[in-house]
NUNUTOR-668692 format. One line per field, with one value per residue (C-alpha): residue number from 1; residue in three letters; x negated, y, z. Coordinates in steps of 0.1 Angstrom, whole numbers, always signed. Example, Ala and Ser with C-alpha at 12.3 -4.5 7.8 and 13.67 -1.06 7.14 Angstrom:
BEGIN
i	c(1/2)
aa	c(ALA/SER)
x	c(-123/-137)
y	c(-45/-11)
z	c(+78/+71)
***
This chain:
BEGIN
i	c(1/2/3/4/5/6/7/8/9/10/11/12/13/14/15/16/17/18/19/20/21/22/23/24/25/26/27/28/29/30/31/32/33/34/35/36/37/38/39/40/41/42/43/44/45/46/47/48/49/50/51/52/53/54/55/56/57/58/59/60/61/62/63/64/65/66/67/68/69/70/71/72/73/74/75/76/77/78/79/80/81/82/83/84/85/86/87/88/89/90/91/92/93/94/95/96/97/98/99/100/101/102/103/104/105/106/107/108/109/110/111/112/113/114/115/116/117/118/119/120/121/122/123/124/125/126/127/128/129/130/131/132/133/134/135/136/137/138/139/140/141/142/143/144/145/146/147/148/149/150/151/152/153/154/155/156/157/158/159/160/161/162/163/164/165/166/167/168/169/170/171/172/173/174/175/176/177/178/179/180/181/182/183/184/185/186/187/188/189/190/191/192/193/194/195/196/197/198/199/200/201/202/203/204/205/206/207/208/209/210/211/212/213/214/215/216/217/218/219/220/221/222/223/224/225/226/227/228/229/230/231/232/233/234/235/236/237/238/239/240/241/242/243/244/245/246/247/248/249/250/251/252/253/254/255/256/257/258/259/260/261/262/263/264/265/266/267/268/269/270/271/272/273/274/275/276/277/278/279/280/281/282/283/284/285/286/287/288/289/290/291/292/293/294/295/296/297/298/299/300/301/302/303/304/305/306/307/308/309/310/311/312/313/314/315/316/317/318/319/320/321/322/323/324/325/326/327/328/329/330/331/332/333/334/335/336/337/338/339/340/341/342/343/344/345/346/347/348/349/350/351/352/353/354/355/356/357/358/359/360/361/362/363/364/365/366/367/368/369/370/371/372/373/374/375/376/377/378/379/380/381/382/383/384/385/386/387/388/389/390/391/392/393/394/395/396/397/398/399/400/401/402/403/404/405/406/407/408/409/410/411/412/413/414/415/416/417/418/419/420/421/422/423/424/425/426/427/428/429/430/431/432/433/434/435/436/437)
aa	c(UNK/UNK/UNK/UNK/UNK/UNK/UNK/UNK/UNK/UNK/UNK/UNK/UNK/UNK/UNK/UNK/UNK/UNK/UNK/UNK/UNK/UNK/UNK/UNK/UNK/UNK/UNK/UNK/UNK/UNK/UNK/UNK/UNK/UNK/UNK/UNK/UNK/UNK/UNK/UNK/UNK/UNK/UNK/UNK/UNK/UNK/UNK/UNK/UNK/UNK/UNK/UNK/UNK/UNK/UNK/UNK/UNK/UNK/UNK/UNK/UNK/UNK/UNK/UNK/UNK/UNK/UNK/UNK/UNK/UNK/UNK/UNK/UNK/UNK/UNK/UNK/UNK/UNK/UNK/UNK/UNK/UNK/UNK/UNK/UNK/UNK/UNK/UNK/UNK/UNK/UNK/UNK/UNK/UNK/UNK/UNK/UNK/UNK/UNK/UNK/UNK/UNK/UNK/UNK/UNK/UNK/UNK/UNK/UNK/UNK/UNK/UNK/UNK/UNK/UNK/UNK/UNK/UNK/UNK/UNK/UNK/UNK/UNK/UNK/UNK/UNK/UNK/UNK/UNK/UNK/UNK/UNK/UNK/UNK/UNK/UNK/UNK/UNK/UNK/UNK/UNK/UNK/UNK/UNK/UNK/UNK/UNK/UNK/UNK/UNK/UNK/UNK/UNK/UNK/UNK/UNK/UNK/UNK/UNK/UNK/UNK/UNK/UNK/UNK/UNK/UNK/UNK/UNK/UNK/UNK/UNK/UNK/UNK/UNK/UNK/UNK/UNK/UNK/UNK/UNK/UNK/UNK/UNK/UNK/UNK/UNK/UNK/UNK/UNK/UNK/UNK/UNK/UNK/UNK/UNK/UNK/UNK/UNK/UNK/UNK/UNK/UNK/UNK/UNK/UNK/UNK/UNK/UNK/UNK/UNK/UNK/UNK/UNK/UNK/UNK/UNK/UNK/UNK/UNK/UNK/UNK/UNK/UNK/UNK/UNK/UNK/UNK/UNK/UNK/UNK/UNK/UNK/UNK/UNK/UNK/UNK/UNK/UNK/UNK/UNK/UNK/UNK/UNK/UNK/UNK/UNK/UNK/UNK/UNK/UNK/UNK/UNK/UNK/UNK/UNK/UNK/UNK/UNK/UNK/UNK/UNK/UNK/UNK/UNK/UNK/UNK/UNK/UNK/UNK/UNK/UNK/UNK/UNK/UNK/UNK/UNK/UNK/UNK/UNK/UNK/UNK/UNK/UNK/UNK/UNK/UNK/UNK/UNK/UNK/UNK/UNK/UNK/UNK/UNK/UNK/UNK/UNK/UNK/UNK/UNK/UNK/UNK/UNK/UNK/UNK/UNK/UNK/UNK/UNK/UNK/UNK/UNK/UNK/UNK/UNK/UNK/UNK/UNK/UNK/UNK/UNK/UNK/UNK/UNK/UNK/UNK/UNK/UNK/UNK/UNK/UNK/UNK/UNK/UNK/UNK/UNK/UNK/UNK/UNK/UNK/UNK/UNK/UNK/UNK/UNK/UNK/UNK/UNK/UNK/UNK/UNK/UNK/UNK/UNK/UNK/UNK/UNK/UNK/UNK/UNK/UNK/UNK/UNK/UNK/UNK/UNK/UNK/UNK/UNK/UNK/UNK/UNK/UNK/UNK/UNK/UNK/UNK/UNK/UNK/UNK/UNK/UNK/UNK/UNK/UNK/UNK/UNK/UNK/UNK/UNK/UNK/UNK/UNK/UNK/UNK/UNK/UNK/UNK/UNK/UNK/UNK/UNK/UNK/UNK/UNK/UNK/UNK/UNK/UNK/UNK/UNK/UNK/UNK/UNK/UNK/UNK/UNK/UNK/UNK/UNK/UNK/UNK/UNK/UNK/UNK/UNK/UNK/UNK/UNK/UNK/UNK/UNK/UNK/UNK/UNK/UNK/UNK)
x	c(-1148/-1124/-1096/-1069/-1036/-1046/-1043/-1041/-1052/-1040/-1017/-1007/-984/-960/-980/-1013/-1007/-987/-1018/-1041/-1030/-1022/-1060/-1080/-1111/-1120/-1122/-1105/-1135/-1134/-1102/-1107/-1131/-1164/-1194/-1194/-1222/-1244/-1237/-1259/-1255/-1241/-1267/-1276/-1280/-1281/-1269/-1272/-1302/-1282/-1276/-1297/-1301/-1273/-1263/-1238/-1234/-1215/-1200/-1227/-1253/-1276/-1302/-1280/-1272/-1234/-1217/-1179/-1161/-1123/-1100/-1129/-1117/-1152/-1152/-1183/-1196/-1209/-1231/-1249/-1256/-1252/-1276/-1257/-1263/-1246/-1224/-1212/-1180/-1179/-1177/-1148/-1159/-1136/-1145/-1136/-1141/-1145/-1146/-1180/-1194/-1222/-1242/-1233/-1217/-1178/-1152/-1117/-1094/-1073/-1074/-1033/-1057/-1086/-1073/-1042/-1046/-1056/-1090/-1094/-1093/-1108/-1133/-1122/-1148/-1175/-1198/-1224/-1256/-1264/-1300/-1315/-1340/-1327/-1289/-1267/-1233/-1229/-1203/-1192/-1167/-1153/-1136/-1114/-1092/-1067/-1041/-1060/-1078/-1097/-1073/-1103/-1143/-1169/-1194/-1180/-1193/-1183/-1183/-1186/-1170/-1167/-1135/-1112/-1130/-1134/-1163/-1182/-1200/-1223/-1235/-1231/-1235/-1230/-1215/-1205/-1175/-1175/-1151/-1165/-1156/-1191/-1214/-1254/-1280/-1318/-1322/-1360/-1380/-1394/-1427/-1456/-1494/-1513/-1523/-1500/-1466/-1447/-1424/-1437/-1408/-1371/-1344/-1311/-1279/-1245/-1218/-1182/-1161/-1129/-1133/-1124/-1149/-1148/-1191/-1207/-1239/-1226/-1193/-1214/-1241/-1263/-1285/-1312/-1324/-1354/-1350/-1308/-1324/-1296/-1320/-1347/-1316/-1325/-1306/-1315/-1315/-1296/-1321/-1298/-1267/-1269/-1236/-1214/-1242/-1257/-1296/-1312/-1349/-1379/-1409/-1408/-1442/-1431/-1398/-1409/-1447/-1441/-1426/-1456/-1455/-1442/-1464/-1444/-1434/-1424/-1414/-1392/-1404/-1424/-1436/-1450/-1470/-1467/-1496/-1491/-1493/-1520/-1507/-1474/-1471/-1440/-1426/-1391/-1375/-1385/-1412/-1444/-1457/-1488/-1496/-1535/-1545/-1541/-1562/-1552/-1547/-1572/-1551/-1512/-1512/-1481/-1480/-1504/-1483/-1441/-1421/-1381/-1386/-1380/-1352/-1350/-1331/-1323/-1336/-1351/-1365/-1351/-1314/-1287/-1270/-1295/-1268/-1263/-1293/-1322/-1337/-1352/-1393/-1413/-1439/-1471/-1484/-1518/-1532/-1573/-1588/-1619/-1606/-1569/-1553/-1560/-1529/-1497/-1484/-1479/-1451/-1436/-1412/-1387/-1346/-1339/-1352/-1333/-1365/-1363/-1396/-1386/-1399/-1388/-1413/-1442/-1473/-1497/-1536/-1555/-1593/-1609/-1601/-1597/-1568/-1525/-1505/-1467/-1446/-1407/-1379/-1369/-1347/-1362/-1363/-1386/-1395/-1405/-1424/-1448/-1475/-1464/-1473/-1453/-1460/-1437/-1409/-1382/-1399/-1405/-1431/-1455/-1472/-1507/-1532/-1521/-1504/-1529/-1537/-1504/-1512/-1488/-1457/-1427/-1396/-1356/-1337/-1303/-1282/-1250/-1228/-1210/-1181/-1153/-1120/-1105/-1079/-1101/-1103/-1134/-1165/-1157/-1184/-1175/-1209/-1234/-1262/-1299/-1329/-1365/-1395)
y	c(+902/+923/+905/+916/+901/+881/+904/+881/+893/+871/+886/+863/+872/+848/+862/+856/+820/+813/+832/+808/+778/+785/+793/+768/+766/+796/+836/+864/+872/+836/+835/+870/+857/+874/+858/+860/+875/+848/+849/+843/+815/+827/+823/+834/+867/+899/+928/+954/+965/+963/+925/+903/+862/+850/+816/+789/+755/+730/+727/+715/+712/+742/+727/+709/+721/+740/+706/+701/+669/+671/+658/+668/+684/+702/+739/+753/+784/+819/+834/+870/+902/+934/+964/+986/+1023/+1016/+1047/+1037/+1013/+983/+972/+956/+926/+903/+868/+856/+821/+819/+784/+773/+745/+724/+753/+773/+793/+809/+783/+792/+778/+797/+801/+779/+751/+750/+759/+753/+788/+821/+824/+864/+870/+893/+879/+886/+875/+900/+913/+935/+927/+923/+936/+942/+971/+966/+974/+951/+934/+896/+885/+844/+831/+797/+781/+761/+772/+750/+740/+748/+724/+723/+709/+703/+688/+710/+740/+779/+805/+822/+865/+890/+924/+952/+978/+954/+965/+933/+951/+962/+928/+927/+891/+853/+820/+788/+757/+719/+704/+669/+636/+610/+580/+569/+553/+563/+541/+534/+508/+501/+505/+542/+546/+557/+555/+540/+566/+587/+595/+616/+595/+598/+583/+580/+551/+554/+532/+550/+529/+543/+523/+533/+560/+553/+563/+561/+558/+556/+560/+598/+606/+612/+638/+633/+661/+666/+696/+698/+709/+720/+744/+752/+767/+739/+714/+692/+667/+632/+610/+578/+547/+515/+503/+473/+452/+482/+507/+534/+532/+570/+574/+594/+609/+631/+651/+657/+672/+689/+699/+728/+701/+718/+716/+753/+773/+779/+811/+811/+843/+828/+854/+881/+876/+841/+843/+813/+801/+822/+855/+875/+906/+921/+957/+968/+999/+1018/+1011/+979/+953/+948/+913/+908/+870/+861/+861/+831/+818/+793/+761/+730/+705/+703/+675/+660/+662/+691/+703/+700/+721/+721/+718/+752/+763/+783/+785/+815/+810/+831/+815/+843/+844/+815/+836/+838/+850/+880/+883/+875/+909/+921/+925/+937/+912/+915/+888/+888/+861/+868/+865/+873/+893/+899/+882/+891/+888/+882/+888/+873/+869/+853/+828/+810/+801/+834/+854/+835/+821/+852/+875/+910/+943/+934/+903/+910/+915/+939/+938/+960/+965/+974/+941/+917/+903/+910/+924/+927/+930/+924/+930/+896/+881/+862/+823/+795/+798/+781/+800/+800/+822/+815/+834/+845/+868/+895/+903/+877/+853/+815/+813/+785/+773/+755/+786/+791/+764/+739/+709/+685/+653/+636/+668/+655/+668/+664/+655/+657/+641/+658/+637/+655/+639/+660/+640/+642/+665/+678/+718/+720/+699/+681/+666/+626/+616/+630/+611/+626/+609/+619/+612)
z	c(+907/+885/+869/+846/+824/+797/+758/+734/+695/+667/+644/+619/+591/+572/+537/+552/+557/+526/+508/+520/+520/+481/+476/+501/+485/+463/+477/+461/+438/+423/+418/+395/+375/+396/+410/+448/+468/+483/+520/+552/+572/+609/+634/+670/+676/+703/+686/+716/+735/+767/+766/+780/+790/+773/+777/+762/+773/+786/+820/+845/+820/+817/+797/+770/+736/+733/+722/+732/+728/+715/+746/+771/+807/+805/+787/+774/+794/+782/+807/+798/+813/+801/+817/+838/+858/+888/+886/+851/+848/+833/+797/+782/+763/+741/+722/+687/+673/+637/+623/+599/+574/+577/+564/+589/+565/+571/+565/+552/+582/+598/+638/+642/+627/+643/+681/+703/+718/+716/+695/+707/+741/+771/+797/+826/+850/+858/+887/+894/+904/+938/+954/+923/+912/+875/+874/+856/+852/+846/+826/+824/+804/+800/+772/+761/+789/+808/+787/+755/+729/+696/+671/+645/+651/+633/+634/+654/+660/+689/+688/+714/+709/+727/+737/+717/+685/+666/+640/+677/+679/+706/+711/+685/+697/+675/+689/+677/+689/+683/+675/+684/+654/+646/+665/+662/+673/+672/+642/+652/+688/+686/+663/+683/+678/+700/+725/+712/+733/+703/+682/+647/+628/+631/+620/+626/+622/+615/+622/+601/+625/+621/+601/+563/+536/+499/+498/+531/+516/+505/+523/+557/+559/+591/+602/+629/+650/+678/+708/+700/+672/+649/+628/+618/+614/+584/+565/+566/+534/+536/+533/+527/+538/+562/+570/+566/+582/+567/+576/+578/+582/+581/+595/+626/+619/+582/+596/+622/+623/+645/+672/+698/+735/+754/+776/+809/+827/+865/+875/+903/+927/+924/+965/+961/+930/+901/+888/+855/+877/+880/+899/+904/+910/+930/+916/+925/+899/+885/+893/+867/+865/+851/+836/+832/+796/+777/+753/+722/+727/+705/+706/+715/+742/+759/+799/+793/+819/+822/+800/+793/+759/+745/+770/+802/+842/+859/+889/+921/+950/+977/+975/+963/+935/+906/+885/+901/+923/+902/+890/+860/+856/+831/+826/+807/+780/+763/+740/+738/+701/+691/+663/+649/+628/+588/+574/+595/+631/+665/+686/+720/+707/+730/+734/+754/+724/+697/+685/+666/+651/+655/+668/+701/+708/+683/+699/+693/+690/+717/+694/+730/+747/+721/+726/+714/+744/+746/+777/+780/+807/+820/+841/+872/+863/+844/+807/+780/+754/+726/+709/+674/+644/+610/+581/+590/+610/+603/+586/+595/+626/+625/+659/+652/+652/+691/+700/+691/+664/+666/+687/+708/+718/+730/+719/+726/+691/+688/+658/+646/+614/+591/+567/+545/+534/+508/+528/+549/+544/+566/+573/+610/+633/+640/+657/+679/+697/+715/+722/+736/+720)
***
């Protein structure tokens, strides 16, 4: 491990601060009379070839969404790894926080408000690879740091930049960090069919508490995402209002009809073959797994067989460091079909690609053997994945047509509540609650 003095980056000038504190809510081009450009919201994304498996979550929790409680003793950890030749030196990567709205959109809020700290700073914990075909160095970093705090709840987005260049972005990762005021809780037993083991509908009870609204049935926004996917969030309507509790409610498969159970991948070793594995060919310099071809599912059917939900674990069965000992392997997907697709493409879906359609993860159709083939460099571990397809690169991926008719998936929901006062600047998070079903 290769550590050095802390460089902290925020530069904050007198005029910068007096500038926007005078002019809160509007940007420069408002305040000139001009229309704005419409922005993006800020998502997840991997803006370098080089980095790979990146991860964010909370201390001890792998598999949990990157939520951070103000006052907790537990940080949040960034986990990734960056290719590497062996003879090359390491990079020099820095973070950012930049604080967002409900929308995911950038919030005007200046770092002194949102964080007792330094916002910009340089991980410094690092190491290469150990045993490994594939070269690489993993990089961890862990945040908020002992003796720093989030002053404010609400949506960040947390940057990665290289050589100190704050425009060299490598790597984004959103995250919630939460004040707990309101309570969430179930307002009816879970809905299920008969037979069926997938909630169908959803009641909630938000309880204000403490917290002092002007309407309850519009100062709080509550909103809902599968499976800790910032991007399918939706926002629930409020239903009635119930000895001082606002009563949200809706239907689950309306939401969230691509709510399908995950295919799994076990490349834990490339020795003891998973049942995925069909044959693994040992090469110099880097292993080729090939997975027997998978066909599309009828119907999506809970316990089908365990999944995590979407997510993934670095894992390898050999050594006790998968973080640095797990290796990379190139590993062979097909999906047969009697003929392709007319109109539309396919691609491997899952959290360690972003649940992102691009180049890198759409499949191609192979005439001769009727089926779509891709193959990716992975790190050694257990998967979740999906065939799911969309009607171009970047669009919206829908799961049926692989994944199977919607029966009885089960899914992880998690519940973030939004509210804005009056002197609020910034949208803050005062509930969060998850439940299975």
């Amino acid at each position: 491990m290769i550590t050095s003095a802390r460089l902290p980056f925020l530069l904050i000038t007198p005029l910068l601060l007096l500038g926007c504190l005078l002019f809160p809510q509007h940007s420069l081009a408002q305040r000139k009379g001009r229309s704005s450009q419409p922005v993006a919201p800020l998502s997840d994304q991997i803006l370098d070839a080089a980095i790979k498996t990146v991860e964010l979550f909370p201390q001890n929790q792998r598999l949990a969404p990157p939520v951070h409680f103000m006052g907790s003793q537990e940080p949040l950890i960034l986990e990734f790894d960056e290719l590497r030749d062996p003879e090359s030196r390491e990079s020099d990567f820095f973070v950012d926080l930049q604080a967002c709205d409900a929308n995911w959109l950038p919030a005007i809020s200046l770092p002194i408000e949102f964080y007792e700290g330094f916002t910009q700073d340089r991980i410094q914990e690092y190491q290469r690879s150990e045993f490994t075909k594939v070269g690489y160095v993993h990089y961890r970093y862990a945040f908020p740091e002992e003796g720093e705090t989030f002053l404010k709840s609400g949506n960040y987005l947390l940057k990665v930049f290289r050589d100190g260049n704050p425009d060299a972005v490598v790597l984004t990762r959103r995250l919630v960090v939460v004040e707990p005021l309101v309570g969430v809780t179930l307002a009816d037993e879970l809905s299920q069919a008969p037979r069926r083991r997938r909630m169908e509908r959803l009641s909630l009870l938000v309880n204000p508490g403490s917290l002092e609204l002007f309407n309850p049935m519009t100062d709080l926004q509550v909103r809902l995402m599968p499976n800790g996917r910032f991007d399918q969030q939706i926002i629930l309507q409020p239903h009635s209002l119930i000895n001082g509790q606002v009563r949200f409610e809706g239907s689950l498969l309306t939401w969230f009809p691509n709510g399908h159970e995950f295919r799994p991948l076990d490349i834990r070793s490339t020795r003891f073959w998973s049942a995925q594995i069909q044959e693994v060919e040992a090469r110099e310099e880097v292993d080729d797994v090939f997975l027997f071809s998978d066909q599309a599912w009828e119907v999506n059917t809970f316990g089908r067989q365990p999944d995590l939900n979407g997510q993934f674990l670095i894992e390898v069965q050999e050594w006790q460091r998968p973080e640095v000992q797990a290796d990379y392997v190139y590993v062979y997907f097909s999906l047969q079909r009697s003929a392709p697709l007319s109109g539309g493409e396919v691609f491997v879906s899952g959290k360690w690609l972003d649940w992102q359609h691009g180049a890198a993860n759409r499949m191609r159709w192979n005439e001769e053997l009727h089926r779509y083939e891709l193959e990716l460099l992975i790190k050694q571990g257990y998967y979740d994945f999906q065939y799911v397809t969309a009607a171009a690169m970047g669009a919206e991926g829908e799961a049926s047509t692989f994944q199977g008719r919607l029966t009885d998936a089960e899914n992880a929901y998690f519940v973030l509540v939004y509210f804005r006062g009056p002197m609020d600047r910034n949208d803050r998070v005062v509930g969060y609650w998850a439940v299975n079903g």
